[in-house]
C-alpha positions in Angstrom: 7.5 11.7 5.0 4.9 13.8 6.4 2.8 12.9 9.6 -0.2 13.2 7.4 0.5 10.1 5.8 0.0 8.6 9.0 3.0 6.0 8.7 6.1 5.4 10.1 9.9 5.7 9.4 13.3 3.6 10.7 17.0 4.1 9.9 18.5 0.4 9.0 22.0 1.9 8.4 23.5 5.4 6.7 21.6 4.5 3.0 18.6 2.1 3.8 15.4 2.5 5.6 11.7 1.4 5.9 8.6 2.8 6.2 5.5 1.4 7.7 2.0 2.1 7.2 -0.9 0.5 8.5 -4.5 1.9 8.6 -7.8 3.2 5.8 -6.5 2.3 2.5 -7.2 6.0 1.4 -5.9 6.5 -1.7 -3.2 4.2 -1.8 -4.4 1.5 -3.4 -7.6 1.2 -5.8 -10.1 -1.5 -6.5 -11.8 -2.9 -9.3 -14.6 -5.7 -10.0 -14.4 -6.6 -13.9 -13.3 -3.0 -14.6 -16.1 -1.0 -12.3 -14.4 0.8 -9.2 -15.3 -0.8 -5.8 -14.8 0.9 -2.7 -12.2 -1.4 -0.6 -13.4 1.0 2.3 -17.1 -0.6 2.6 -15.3 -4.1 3.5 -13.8 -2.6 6.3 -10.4 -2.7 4.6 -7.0 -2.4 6.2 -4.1 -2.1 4.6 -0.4 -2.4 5.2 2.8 -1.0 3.4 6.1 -1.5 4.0 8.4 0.1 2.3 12.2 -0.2 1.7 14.3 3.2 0.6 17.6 2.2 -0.6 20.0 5.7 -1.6 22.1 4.4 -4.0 24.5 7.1 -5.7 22.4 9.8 -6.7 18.9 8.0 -6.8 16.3 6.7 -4.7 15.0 3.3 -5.1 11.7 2.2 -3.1 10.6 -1.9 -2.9 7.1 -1.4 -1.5 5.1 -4.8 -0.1 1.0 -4.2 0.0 -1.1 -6.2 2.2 -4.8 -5.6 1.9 -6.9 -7.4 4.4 -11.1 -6.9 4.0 -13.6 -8.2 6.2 -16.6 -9.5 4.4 -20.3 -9.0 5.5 -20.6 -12.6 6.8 -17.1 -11.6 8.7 -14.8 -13.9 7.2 -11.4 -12.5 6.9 -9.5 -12.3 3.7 -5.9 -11.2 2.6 -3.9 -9.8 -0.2 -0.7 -9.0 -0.8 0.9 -7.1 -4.3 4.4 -4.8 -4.5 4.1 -1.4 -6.1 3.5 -2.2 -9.9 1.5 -5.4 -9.6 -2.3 -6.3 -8.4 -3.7 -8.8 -6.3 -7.0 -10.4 -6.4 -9.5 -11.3 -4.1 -11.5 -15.0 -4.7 -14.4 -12.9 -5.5 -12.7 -11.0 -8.3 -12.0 -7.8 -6.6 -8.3 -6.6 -8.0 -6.3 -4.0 -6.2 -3.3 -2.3 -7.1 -1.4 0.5 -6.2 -1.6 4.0 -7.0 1.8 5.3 -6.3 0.9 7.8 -4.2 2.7 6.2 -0.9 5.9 6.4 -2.7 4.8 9.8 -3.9 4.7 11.4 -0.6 7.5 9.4 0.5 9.8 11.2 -2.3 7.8 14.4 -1.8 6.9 14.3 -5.7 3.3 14.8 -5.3 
C-alpha cells in the first residue's frame, strides 16, 4: 500500500491484516442524487475504510467496511455505512458506493 493513499496497515497474524483509512473521500467512493453525480466533498465529507486482507492459498481476499459521515449546511451530522459492492443512502436520497479503487491500490492492480 502506498503512502499516497494516505491509510494505514497492521499485521493480525502471518495471513490476515487490516488497513485503515480515514480522511477526503477522494475517489473512493461516488455519490449520486436520482442518478446525477453529487460531490460528497461539498458536505464536508469524511470517510472511513477498513479493510480486512485475508491470504488464503494463492489468492487474496479483501472484506472492506465504508463509513461516510457528511455534515450538512445547517451542521447536523449524518452517517453511512456500505462494504465494497453495496451502497448506502443518505435520508435525503444521496447514494454512495464504492469505486474499488481502495482495494485497487491495496492489490497494486491499478
Amino acid at each position: 500500500m502506498s503512502r499516497s493513499a494516505g491509510a494505514t496497515a497492521t499485521r493480525i497474524n502471518s495471513s490476515v491484516g487490516t488497513v485503515l483509512y480515514s480522511g477526503a473521500p477522494r475517489d473512493y467512493i461516488s455519490c449520486a442524487l436520482r442518478g446525477d453525480p453529487v460531490n460528497i466533498a461539498d458536505r464536508s465529507a469524511v470517510l472511513d475504510i477498513r479493510t480486512t486482507v485475508a491470504g488464503v492459498e494463492d489468492a487474496v481476499r479483501l472484506n472492506t467496511q465504508y463509513v461516510v459521515t457528511a455534515t450538512s449546511s445547517d451542521g447536523e451530522t449524518r452517517s453511512i455505512a456500505f462494504r465494497e459492492g453495496s451502497a448506502g443512502t443518505f435520508d435525503d436520497g444521496v447514494r454512495c458506493s464504492s469505486t474499488g479503487a481502495f482495494e485497487e491500490t491495496i492489490t497494486g492492480q491499478q
